[in-house]
Backbone and ligand atoms as CSV (ligand in chain L), in Angstrom:
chain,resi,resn,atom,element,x,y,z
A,1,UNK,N,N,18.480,-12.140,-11.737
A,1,UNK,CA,C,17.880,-10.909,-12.258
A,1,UNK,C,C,16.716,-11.249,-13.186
A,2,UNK,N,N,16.667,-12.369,-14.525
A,2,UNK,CA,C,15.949,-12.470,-15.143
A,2,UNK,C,C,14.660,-13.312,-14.267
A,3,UNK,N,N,15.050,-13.755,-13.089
A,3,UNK,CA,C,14.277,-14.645,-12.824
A,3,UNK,C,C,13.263,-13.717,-11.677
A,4,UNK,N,N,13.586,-12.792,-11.097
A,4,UNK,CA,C,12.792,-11.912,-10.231
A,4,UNK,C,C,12.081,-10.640,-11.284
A,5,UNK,N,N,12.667,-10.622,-12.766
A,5,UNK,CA,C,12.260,-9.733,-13.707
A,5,UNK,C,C,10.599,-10.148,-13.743
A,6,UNK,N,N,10.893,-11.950,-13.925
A,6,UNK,CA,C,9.968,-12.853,-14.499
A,6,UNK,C,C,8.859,-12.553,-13.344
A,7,UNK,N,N,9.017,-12.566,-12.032
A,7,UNK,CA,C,8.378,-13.181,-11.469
A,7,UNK,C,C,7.637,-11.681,-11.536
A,8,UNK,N,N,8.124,-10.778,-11.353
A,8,UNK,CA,C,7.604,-9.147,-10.795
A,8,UNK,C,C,6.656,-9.463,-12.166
A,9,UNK,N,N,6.816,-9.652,-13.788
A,9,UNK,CA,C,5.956,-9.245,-14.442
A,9,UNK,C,C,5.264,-10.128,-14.214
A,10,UNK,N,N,4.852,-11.538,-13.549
A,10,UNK,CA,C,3.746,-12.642,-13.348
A,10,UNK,C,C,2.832,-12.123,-12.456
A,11,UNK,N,N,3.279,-11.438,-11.287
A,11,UNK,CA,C,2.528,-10.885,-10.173
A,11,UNK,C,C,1.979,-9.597,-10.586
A,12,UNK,N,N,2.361,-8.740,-11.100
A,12,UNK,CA,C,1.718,-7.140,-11.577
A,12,UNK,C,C,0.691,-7.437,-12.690
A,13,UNK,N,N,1.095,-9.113,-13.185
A,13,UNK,CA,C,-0.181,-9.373,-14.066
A,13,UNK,C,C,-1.196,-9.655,-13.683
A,14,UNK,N,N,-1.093,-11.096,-12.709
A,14,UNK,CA,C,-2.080,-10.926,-12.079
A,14,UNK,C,C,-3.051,-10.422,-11.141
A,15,UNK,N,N,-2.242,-9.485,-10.167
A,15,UNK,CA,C,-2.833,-8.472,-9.503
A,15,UNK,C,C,-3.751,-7.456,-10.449
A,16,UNK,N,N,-3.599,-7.343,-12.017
A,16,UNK,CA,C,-4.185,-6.667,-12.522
A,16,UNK,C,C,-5.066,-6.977,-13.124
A,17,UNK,N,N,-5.298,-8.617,-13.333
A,17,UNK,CA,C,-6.343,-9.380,-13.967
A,17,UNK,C,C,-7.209,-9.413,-12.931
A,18,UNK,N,N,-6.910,-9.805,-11.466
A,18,UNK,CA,C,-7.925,-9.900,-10.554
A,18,UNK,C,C,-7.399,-9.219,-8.936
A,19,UNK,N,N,-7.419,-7.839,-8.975
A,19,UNK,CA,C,-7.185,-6.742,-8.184
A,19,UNK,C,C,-7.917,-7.424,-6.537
A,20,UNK,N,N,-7.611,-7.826,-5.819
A,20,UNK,CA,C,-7.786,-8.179,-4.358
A,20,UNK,C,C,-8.480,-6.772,-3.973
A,21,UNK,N,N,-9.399,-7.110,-3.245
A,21,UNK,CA,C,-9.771,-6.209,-2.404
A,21,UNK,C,C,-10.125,-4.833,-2.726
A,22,UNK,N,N,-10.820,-4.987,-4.410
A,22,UNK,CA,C,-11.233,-3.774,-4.948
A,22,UNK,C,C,-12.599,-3.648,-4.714
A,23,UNK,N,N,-12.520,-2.347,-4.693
A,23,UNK,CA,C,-14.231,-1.946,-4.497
A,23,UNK,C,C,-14.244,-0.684,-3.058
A,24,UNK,N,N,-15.186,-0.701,-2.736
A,24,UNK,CA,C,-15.228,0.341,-1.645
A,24,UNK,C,C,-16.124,-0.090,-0.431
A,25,UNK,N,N,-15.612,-0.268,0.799
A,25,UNK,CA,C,-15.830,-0.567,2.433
A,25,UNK,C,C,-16.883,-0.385,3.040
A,26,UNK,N,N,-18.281,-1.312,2.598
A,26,UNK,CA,C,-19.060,-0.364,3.440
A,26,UNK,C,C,-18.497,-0.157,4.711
A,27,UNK,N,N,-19.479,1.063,5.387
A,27,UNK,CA,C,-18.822,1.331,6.805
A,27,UNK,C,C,-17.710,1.440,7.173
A,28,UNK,N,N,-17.074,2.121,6.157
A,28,UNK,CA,C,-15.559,2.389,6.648
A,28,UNK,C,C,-15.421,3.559,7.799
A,29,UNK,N,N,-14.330,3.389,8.503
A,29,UNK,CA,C,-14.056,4.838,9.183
A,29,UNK,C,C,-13.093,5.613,9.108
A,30,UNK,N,N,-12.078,5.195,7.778
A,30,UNK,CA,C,-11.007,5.715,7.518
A,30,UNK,C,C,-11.116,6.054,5.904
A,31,UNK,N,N,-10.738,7.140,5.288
A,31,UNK,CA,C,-10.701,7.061,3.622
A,31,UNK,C,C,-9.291,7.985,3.478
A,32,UNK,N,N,-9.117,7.361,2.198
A,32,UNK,CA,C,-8.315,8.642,1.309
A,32,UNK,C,C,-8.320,8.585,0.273
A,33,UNK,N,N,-7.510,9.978,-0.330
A,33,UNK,CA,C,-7.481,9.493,-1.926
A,33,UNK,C,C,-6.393,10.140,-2.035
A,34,UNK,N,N,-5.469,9.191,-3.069
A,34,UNK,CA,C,-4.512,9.572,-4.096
A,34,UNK,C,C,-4.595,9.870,-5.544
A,35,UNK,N,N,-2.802,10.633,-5.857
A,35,UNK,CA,C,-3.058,11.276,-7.137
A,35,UNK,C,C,-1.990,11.510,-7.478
A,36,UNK,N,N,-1.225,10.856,-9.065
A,36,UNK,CA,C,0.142,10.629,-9.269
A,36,UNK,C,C,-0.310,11.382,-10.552
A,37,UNK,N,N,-0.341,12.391,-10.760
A,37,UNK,CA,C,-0.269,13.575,-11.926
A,37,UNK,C,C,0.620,12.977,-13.184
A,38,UNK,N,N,1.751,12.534,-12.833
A,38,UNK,CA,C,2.664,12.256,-13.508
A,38,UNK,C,C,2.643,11.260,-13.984
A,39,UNK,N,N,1.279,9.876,-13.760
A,39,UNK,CA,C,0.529,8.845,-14.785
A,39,UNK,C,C,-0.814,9.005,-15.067
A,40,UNK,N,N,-1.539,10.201,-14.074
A,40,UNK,CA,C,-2.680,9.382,-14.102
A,40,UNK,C,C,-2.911,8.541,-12.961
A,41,UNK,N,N,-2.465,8.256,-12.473
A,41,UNK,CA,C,-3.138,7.213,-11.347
A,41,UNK,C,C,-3.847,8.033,-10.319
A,42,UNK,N,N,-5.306,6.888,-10.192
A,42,UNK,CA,C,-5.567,7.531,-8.946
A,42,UNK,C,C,-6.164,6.309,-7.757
A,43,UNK,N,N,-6.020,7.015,-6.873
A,43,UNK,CA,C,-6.449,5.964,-5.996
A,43,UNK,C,C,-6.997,6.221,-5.282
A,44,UNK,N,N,-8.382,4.892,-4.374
A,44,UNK,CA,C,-9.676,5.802,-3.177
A,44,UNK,C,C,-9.171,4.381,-2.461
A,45,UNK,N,N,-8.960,5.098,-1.014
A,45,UNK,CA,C,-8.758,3.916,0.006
A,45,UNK,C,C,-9.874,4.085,0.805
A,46,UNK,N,N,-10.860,2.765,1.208
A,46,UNK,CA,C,-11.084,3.016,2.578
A,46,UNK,C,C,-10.851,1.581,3.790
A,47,UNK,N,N,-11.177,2.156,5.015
A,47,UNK,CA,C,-10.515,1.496,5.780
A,47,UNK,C,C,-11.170,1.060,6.707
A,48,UNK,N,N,-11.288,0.160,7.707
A,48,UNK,CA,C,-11.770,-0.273,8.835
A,48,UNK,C,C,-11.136,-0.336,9.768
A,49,UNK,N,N,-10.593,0.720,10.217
A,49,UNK,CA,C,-10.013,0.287,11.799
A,49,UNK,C,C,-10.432,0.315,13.181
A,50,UNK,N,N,-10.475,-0.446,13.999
A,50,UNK,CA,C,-10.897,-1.018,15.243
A,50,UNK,C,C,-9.586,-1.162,16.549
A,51,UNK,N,N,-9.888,-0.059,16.813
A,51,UNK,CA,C,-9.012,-0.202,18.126
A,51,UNK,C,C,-7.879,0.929,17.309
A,52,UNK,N,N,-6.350,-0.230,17.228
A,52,UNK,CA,C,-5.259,-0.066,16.948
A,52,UNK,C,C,-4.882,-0.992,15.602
A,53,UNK,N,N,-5.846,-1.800,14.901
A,53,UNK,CA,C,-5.829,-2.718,14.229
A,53,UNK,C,C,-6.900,-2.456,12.493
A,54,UNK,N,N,-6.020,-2.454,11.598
A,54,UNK,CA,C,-6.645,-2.377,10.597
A,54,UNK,C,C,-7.850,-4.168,9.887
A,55,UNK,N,N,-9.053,-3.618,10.365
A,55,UNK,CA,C,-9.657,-4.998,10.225
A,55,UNK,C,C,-10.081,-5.047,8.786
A,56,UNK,N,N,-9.804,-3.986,7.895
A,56,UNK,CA,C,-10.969,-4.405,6.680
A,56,UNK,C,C,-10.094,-3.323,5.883
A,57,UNK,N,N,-9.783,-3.449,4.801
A,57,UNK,CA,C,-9.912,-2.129,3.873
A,57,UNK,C,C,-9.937,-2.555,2.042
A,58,UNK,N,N,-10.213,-1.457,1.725
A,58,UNK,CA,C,-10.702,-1.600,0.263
A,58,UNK,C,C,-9.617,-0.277,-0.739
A,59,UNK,N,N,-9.771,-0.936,-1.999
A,59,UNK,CA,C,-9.688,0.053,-2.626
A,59,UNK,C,C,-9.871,0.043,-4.159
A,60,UNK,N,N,-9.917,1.499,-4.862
A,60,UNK,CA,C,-10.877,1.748,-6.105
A,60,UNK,C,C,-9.958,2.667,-6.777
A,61,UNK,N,N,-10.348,2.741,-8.096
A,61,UNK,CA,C,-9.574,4.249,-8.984
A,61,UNK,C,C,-9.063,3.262,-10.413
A,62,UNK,N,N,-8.283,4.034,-10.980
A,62,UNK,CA,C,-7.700,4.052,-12.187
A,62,UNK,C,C,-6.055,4.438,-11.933
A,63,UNK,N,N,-5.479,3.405,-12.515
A,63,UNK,CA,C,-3.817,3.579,-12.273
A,63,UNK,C,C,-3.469,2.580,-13.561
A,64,UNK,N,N,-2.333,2.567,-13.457
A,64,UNK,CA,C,-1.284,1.583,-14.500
A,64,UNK,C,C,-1.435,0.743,-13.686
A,65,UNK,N,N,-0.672,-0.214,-14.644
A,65,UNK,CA,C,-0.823,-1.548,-14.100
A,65,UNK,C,C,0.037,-1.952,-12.304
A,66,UNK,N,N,1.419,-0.636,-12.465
A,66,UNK,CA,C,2.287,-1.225,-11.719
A,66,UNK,C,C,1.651,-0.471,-10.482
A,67,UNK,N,N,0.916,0.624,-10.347
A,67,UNK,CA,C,-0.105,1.181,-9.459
A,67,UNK,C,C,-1.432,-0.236,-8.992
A,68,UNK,N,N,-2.067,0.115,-9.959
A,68,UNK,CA,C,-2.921,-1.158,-9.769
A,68,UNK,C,C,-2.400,-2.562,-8.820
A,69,UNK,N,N,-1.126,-3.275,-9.256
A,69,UNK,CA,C,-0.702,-3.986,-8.607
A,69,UNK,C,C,-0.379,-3.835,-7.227
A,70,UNK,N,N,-0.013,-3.108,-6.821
A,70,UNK,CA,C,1.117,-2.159,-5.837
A,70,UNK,C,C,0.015,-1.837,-5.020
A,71,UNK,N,N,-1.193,-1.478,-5.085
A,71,UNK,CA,C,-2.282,-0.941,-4.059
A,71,UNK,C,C,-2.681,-2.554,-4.089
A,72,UNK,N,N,-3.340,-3.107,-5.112
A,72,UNK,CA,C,-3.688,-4.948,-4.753
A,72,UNK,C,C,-2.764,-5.389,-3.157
A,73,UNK,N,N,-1.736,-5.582,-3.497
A,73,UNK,CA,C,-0.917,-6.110,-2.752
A,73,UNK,C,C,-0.884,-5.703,-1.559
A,74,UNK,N,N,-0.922,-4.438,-1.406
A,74,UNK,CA,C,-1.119,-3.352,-0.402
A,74,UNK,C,C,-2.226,-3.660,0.989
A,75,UNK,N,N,-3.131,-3.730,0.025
A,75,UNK,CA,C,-4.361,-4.595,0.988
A,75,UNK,C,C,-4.227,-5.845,1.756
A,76,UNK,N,N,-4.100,-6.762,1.117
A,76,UNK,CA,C,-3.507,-7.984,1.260
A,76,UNK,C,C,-2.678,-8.332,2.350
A,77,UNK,N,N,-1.429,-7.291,2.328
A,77,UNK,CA,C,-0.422,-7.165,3.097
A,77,UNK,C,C,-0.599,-6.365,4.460
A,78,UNK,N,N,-1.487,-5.429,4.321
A,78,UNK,CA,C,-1.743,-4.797,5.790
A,78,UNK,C,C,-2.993,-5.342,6.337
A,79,UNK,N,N,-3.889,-5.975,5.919
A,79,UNK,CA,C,-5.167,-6.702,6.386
A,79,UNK,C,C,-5.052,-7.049,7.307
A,80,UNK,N,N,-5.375,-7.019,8.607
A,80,UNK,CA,C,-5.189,-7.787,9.445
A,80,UNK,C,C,-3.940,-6.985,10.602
A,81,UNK,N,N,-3.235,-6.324,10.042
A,81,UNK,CA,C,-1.975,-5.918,10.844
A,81,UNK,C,C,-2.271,-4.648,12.158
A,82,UNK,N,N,-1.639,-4.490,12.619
A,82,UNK,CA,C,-1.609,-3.253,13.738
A,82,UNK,C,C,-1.395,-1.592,12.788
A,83,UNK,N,N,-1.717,-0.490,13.149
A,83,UNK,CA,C,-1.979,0.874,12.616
A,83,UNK,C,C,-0.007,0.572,12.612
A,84,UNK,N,N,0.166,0.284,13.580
A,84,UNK,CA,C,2.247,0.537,13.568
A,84,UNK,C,C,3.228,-0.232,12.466
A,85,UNK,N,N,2.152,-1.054,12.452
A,85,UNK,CA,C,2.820,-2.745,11.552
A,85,UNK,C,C,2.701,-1.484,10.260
A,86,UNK,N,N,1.613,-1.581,9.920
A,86,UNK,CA,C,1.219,-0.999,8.586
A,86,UNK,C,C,1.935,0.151,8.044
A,87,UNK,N,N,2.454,0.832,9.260
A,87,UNK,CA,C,3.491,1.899,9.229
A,87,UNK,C,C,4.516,1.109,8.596
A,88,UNK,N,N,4.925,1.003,8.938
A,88,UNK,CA,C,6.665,0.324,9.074
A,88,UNK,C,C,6.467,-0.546,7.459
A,89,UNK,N,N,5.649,-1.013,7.466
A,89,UNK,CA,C,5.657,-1.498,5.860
A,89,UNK,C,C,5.234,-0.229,5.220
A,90,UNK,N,N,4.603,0.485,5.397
A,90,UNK,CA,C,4.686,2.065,4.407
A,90,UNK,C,C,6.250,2.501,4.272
A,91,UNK,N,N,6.911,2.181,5.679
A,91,UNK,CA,C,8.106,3.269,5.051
A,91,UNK,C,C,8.987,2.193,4.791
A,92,UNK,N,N,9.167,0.906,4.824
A,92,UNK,CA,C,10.134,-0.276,3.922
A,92,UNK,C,C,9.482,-0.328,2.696
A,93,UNK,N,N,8.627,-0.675,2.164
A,93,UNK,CA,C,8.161,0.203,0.990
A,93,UNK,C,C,8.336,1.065,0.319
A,94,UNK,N,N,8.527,2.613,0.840
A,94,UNK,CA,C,9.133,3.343,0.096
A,94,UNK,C,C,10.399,3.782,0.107
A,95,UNK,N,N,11.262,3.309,1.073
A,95,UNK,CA,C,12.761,2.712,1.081
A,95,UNK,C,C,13.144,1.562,-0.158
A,96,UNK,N,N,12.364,0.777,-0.102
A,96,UNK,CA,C,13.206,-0.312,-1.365
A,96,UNK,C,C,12.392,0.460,-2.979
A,97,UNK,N,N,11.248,0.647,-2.851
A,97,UNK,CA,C,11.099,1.836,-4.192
A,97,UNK,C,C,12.102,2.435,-4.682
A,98,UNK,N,N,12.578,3.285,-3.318
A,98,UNK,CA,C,13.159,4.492,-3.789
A,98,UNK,C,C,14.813,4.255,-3.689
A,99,UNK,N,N,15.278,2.339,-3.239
A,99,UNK,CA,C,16.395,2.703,-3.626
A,99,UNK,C,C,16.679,2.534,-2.634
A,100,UNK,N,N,16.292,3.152,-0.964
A,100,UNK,CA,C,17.520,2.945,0.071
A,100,UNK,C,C,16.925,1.730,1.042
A,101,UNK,N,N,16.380,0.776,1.124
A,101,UNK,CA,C,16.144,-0.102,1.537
A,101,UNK,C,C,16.533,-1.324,0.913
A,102,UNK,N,N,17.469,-2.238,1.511
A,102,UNK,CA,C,18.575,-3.447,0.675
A,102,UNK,C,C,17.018,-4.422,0.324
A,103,UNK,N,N,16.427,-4.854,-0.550
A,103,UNK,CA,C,15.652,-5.825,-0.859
A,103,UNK,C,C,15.998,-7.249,0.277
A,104,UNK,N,N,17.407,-7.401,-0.088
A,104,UNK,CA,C,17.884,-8.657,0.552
A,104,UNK,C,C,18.251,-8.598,1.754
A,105,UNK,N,N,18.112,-7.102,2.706
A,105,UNK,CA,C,18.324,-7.606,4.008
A,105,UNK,C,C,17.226,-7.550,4.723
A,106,UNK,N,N,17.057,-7.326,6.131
A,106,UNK,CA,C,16.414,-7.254,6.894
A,106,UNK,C,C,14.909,-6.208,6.800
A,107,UNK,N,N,13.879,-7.178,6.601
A,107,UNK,CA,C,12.156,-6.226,6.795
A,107,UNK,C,C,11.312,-6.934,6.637
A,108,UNK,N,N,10.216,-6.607,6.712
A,108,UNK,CA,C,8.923,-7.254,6.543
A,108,UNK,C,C,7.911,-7.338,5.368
A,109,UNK,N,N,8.706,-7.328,4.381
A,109,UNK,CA,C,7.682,-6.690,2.930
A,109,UNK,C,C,7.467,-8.233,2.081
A,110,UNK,N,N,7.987,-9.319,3.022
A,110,UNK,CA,C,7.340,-10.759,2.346
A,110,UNK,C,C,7.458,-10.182,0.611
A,111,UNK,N,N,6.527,-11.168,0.032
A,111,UNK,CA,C,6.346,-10.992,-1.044
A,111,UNK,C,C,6.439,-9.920,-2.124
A,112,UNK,N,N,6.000,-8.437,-1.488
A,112,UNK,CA,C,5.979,-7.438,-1.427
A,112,UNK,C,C,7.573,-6.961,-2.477
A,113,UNK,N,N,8.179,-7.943,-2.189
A,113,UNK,CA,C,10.036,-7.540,-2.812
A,113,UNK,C,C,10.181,-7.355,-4.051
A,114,UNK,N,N,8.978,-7.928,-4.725
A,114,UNK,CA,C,9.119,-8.036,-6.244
A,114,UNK,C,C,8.651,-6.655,-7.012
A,115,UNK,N,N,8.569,-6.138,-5.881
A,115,UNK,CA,C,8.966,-4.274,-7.084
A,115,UNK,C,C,9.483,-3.251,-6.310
A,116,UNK,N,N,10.956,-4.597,-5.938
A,116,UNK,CA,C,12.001,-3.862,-5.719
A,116,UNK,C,C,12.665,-3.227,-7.449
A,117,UNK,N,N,12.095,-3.731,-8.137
A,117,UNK,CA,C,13.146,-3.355,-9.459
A,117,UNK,C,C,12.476,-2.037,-10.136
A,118,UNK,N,N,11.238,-1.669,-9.269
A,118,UNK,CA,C,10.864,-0.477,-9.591
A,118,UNK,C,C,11.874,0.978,-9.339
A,119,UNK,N,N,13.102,0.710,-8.279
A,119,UNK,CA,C,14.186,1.534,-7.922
A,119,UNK,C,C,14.392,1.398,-9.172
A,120,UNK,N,N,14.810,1.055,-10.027
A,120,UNK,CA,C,15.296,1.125,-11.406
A,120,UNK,C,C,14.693,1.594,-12.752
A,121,UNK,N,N,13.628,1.903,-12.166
A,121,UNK,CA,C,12.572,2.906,-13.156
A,121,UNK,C,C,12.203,3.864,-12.713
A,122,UNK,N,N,12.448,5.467,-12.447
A,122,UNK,CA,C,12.116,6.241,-12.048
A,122,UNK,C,C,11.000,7.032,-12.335
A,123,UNK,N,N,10.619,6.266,-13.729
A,123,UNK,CA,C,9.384,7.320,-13.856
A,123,UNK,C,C,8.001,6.116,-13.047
A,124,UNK,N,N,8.344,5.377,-12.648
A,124,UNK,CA,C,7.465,3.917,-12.454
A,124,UNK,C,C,7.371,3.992,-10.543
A,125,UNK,N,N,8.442,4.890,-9.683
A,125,UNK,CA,C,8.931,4.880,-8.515
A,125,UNK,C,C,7.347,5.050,-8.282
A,126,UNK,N,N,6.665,6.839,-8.499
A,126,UNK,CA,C,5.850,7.051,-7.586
A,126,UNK,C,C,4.509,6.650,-8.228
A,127,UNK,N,N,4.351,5.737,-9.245
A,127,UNK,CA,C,3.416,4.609,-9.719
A,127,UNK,C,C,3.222,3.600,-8.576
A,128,UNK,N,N,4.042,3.175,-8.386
A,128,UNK,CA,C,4.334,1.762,-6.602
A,128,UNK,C,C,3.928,2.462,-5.505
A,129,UNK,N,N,4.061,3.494,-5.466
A,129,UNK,CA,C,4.494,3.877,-4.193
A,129,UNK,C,C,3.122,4.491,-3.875
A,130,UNK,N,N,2.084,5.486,-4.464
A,130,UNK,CA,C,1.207,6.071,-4.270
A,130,UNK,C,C,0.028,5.252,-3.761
A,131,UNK,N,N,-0.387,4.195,-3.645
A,131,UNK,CA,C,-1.098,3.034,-2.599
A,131,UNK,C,C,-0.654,3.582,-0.914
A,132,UNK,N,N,1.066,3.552,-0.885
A,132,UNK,CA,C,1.428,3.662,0.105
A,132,UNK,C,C,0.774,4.985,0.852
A,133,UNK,N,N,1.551,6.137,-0.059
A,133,UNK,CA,C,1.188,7.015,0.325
A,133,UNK,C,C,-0.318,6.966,1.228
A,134,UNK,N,N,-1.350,6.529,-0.390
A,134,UNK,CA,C,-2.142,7.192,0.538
A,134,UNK,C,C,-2.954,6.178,1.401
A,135,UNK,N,N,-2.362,4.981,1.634
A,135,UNK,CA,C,-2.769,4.247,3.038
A,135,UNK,C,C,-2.285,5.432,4.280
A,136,UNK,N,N,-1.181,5.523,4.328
A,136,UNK,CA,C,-0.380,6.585,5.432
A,136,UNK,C,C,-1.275,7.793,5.489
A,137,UNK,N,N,-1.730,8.335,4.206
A,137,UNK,CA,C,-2.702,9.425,4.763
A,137,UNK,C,C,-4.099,9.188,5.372
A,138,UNK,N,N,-4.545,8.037,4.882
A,138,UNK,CA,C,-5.478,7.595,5.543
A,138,UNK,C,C,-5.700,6.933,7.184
A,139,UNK,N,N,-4.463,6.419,7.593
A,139,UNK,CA,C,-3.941,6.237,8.652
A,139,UNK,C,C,-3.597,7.195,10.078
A,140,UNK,N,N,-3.297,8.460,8.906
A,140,UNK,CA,C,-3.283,10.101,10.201
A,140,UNK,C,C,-4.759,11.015,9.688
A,141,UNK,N,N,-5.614,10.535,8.786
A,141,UNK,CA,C,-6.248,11.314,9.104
A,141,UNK,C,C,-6.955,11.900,10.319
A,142,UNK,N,N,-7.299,13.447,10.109
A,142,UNK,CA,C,-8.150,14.160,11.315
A,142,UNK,C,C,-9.370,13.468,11.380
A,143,UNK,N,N,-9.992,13.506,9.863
A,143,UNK,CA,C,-11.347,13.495,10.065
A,143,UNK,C,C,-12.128,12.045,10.546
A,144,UNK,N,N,-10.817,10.874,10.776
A,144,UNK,CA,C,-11.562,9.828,11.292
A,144,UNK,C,C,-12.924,9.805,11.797
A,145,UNK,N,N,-13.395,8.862,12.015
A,145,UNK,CA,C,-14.826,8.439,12.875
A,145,UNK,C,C,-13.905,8.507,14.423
A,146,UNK,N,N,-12.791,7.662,14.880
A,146,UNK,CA,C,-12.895,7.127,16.233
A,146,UNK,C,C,-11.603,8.212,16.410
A,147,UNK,N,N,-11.984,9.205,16.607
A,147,UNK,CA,C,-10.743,9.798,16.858
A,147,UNK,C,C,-9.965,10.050,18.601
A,148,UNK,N,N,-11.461,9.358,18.885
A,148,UNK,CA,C,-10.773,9.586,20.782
A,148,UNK,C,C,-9.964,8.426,20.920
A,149,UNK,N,N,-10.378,7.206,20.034
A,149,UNK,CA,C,-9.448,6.033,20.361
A,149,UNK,C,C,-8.224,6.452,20.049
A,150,UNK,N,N,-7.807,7.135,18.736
A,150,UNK,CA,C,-6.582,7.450,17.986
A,150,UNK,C,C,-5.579,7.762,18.869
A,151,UNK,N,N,-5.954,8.387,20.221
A,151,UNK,CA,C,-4.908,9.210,21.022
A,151,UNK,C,C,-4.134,7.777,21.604
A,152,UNK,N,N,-4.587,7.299,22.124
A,152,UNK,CA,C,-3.890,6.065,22.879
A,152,UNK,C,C,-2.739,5.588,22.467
A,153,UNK,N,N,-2.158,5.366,23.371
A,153,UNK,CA,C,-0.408,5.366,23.183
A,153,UNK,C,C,-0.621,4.170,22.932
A,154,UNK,N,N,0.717,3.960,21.997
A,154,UNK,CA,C,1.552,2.142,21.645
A,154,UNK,C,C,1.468,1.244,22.578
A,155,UNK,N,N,1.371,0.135,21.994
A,155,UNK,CA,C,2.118,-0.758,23.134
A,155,UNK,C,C,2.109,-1.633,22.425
A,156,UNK,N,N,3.144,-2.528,22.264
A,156,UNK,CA,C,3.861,-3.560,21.679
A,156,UNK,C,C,3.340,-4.949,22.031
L,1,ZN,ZN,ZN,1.237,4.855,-12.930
């Protein structure tokens, strides 16, 4: 416990000393923005997606630290991944946030685990979590650029 305490406050530090992937996309074709009333946080995503594949994304705003961190990481972690991948870490994400996702069993949130102990702060839950959010809204938006690609079914 003390030792994943340790590590969560080493990583939310430094994600906040030097935020990955801040700033804003030129040429993005995806954006959003979030808004956690209940700190203050806010957050501007944008995105690059190509095909079915998130190739690029950025992001900007004012949050706490554990916001700040939590969107850092965010980037990092879906860079590179499939629109589905990125899903599925949105909602294991806000499963171990919120408590019903076991940290220690089975998912894909790598590194990502160390604010699992945010389930244990409730006023701190939708601080973590609002990155997520609004990757996911940015992910269904209407107003995309490529929206004829968007229709195309899965495939694994
Ligand atoms: Zn916050």
């Amino acid at each position: 416990m003390n030792d994943s305490r340790m590590l969560y406050q080493e990583v939310i530090l430094d994600h906040n000393r030097k935020p990955r992937n801040y700033g804003r996309l030129e040429g993005a074709n995806r954006h959003a923005e979030g808004h956690n009333p209940l700190c203050g946080d806010h957050v501007r995503l944008s995105l690059n997606v190509a095909g079915d594949r998130i190739e690029s994304l950025a992001f900007e705003g004012e949050g706490c630290a554990i916001c700040k961190a939590s969107a850092s990481m965010m980037t990092g972690a879906v860079k590179g991944k499939t629109v589905h991948e990125a899903e599925e870490l949105v909602s294991e994400f806000r499963g171990m946030a919120t408590g019903n996702l076991d940290p220690e069993g089975e998912h894909h949130l790598g590194r990502l685990k160390v604010f699992a102990g945010v389930a244990d702060l409730p006023s701190r839950v939708k601080c973590a979590i609002l990155p997520w959010h609004t990757l996911h809204a940015a992910l269904n938006a209407e107003e995309s650029v490529s929206t004829e690609e968007s229709v195309s079914t899965e495939e694994e």
